[in-house]
VMD Tcl script that builds the backbone (N, CA, C; Angstrom):
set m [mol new atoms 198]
animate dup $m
set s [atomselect $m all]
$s set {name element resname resid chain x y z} {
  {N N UNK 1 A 24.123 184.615 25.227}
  {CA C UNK 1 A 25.310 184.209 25.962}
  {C C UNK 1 A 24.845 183.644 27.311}
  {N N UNK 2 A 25.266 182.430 27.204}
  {CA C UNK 2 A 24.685 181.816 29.178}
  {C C UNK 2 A 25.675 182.339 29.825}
  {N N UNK 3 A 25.295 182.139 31.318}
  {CA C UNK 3 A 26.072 182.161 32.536}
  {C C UNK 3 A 27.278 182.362 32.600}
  {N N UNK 4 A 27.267 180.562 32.353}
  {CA C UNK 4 A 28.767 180.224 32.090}
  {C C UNK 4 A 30.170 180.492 31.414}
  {N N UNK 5 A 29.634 180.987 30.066}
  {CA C UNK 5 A 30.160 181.390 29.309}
  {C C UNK 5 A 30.759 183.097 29.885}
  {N N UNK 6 A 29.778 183.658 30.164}
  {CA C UNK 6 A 30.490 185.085 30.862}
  {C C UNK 6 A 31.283 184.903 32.566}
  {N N UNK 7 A 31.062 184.098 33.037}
  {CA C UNK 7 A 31.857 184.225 34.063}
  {C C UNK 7 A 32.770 183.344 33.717}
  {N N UNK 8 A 33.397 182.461 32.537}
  {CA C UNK 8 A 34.538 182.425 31.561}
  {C C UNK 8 A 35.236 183.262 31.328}
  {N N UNK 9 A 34.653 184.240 30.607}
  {CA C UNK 9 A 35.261 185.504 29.987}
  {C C UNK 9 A 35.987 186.432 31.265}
  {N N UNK 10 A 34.850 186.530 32.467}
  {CA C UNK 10 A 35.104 187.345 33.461}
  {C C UNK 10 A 36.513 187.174 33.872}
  {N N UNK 11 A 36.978 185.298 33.980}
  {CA C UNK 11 A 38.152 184.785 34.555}
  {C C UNK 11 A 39.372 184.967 33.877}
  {N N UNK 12 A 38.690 184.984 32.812}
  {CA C UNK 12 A 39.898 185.009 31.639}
  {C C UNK 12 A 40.373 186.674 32.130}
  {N N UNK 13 A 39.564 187.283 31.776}
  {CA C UNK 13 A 40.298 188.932 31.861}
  {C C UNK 13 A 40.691 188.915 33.300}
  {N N UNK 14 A 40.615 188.664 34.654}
  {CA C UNK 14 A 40.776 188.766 35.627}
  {C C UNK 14 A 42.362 188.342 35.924}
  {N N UNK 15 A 42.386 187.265 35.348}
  {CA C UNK 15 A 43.584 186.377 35.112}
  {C C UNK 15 A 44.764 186.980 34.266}
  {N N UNK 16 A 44.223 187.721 33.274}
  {CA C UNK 16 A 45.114 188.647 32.396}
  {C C UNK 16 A 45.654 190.039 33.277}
  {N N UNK 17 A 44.419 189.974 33.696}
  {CA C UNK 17 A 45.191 191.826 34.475}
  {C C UNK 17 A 46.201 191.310 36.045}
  {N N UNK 18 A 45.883 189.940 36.596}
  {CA C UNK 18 A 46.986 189.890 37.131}
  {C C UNK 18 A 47.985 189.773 37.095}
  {N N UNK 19 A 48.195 188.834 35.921}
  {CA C UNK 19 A 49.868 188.641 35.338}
  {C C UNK 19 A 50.229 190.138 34.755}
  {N N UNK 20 A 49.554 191.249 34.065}
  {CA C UNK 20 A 49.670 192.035 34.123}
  {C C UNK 20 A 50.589 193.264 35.117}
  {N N UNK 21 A 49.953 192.928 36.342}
  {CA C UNK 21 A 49.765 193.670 37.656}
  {C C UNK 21 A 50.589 192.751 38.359}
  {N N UNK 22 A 51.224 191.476 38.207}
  {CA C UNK 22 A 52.491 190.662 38.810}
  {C C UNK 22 A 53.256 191.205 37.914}
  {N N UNK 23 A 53.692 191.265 36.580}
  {CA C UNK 23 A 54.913 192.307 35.933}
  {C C UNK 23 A 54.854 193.484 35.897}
  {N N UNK 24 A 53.889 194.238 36.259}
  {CA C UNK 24 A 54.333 195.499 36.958}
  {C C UNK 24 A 55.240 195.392 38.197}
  {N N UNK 25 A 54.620 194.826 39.210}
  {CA C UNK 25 A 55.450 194.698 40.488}
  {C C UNK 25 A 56.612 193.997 40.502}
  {N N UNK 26 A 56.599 193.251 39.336}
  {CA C UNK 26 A 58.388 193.042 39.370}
  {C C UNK 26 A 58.993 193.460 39.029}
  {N N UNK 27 A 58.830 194.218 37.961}
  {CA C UNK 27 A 59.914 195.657 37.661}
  {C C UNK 27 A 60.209 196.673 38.569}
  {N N UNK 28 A 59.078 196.825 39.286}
  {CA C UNK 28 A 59.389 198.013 40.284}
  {C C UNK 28 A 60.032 197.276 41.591}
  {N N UNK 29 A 60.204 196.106 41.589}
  {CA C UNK 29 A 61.018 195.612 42.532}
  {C C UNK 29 A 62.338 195.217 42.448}
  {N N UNK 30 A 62.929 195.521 41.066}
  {CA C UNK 30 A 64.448 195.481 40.566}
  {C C UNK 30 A 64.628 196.895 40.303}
  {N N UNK 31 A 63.661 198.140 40.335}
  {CA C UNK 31 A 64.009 199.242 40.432}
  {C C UNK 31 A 64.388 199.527 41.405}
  {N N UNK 32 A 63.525 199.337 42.731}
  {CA C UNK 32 A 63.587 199.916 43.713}
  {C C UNK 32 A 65.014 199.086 44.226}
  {N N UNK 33 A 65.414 197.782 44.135}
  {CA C UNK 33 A 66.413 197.245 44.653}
  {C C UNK 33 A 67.763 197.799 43.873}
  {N N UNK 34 A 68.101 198.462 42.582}
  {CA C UNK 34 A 68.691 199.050 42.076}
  {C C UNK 34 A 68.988 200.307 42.351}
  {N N UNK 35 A 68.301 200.762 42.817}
  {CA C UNK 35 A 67.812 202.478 43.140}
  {C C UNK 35 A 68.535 202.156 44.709}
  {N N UNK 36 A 68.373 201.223 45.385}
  {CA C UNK 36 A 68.757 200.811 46.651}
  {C C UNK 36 A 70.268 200.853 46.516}
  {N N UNK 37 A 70.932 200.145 45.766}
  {CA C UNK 37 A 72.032 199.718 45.759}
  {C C UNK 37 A 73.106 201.133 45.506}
  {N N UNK 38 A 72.482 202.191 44.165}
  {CA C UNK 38 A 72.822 203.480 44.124}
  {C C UNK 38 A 73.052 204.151 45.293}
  {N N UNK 39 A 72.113 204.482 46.140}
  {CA C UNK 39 A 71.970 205.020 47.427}
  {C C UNK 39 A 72.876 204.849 47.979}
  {N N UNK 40 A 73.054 203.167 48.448}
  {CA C UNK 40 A 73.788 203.014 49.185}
  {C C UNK 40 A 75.279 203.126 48.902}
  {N N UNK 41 A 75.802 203.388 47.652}
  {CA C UNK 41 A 76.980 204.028 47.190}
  {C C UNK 41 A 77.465 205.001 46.999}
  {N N UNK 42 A 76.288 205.946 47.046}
  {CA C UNK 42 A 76.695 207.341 47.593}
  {C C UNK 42 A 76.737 207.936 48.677}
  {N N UNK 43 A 76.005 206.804 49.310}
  {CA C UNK 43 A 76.296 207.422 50.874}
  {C C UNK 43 A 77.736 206.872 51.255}
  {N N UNK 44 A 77.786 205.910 50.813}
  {CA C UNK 44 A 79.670 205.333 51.352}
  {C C UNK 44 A 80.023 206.383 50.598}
  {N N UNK 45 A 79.883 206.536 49.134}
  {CA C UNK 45 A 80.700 208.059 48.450}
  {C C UNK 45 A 80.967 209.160 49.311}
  {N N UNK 46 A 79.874 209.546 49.970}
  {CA C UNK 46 A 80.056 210.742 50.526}
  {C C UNK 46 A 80.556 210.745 51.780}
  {N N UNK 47 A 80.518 209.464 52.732}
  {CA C UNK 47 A 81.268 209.134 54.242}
  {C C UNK 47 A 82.701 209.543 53.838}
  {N N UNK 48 A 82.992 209.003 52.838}
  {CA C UNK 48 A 84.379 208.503 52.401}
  {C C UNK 48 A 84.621 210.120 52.352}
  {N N UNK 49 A 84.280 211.016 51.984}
  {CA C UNK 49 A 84.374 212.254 51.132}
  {C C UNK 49 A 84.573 213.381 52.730}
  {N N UNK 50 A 83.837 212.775 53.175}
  {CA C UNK 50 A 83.298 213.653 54.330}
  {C C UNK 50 A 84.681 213.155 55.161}
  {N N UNK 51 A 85.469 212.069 55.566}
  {CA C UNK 51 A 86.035 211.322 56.263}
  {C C UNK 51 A 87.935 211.769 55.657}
  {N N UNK 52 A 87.629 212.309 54.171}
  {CA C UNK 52 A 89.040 212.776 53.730}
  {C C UNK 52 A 89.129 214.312 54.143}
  {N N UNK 53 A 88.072 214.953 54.214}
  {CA C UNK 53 A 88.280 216.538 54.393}
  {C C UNK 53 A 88.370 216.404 56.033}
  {N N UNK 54 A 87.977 215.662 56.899}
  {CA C UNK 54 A 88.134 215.526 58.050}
  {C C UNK 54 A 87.011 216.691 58.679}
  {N N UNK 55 A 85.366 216.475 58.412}
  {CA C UNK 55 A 84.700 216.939 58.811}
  {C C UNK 55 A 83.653 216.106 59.291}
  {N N UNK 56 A 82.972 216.459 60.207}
  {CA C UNK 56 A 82.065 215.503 61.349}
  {C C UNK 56 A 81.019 215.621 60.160}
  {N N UNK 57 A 80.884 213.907 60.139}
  {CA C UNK 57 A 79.565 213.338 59.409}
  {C C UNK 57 A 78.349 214.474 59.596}
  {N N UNK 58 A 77.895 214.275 58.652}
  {CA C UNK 58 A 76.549 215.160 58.790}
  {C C UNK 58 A 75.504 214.705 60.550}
  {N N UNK 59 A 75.649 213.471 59.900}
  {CA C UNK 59 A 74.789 212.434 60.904}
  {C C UNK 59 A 75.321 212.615 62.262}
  {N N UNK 60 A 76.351 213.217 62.426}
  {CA C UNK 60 A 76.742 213.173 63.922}
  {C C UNK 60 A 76.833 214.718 63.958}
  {N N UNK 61 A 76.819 215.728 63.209}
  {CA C UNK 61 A 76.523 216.712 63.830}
  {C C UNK 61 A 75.631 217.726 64.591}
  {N N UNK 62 A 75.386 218.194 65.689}
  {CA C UNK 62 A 74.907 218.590 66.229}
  {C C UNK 62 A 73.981 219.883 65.245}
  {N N UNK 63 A 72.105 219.787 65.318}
  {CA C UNK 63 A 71.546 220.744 64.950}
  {C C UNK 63 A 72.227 221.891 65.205}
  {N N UNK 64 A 72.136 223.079 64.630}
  {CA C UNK 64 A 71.902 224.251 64.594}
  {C C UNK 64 A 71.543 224.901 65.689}
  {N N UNK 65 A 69.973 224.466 66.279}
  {CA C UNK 65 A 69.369 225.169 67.452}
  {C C UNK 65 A 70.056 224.779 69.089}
  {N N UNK 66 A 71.104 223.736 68.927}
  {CA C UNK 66 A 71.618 223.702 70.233}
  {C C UNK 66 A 72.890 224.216 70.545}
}
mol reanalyze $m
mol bondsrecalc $m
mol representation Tube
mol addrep $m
């Protein structure tokens, strides 16, 4: 096998594991933007929730230790 021929091969697989390793990262980037969008509907869920019982947001209440 010459040279050439293996640093062929080398490119070829190199080239494979990136498209590889580019559709990994795009799935996990419609997860994470999905997973985002959840979040952010339960936190309005729970403002909303928090805002009918008429109790101070978590976020604005004062720790414990003061």
């Amino acid at each position: 096998m010459d040279k050439l021929q293996t640093v062929e091969e080398r490119v070829a697989h190199l080239q494979r594991v990136v498209e590889d390793l580019s559709d990994v990262v795009a799935r996990q980037d419609a997860e994470l933007r999905r997973l985002g969008r959840h979040v952010g509907l339960l936190m309005e869920r729970e403002a909303d929730r928090e805002a009918a019982e008429g109790a101070i947001p978590l976020a604005d209440q004062r720790p414990p230790h003061w």
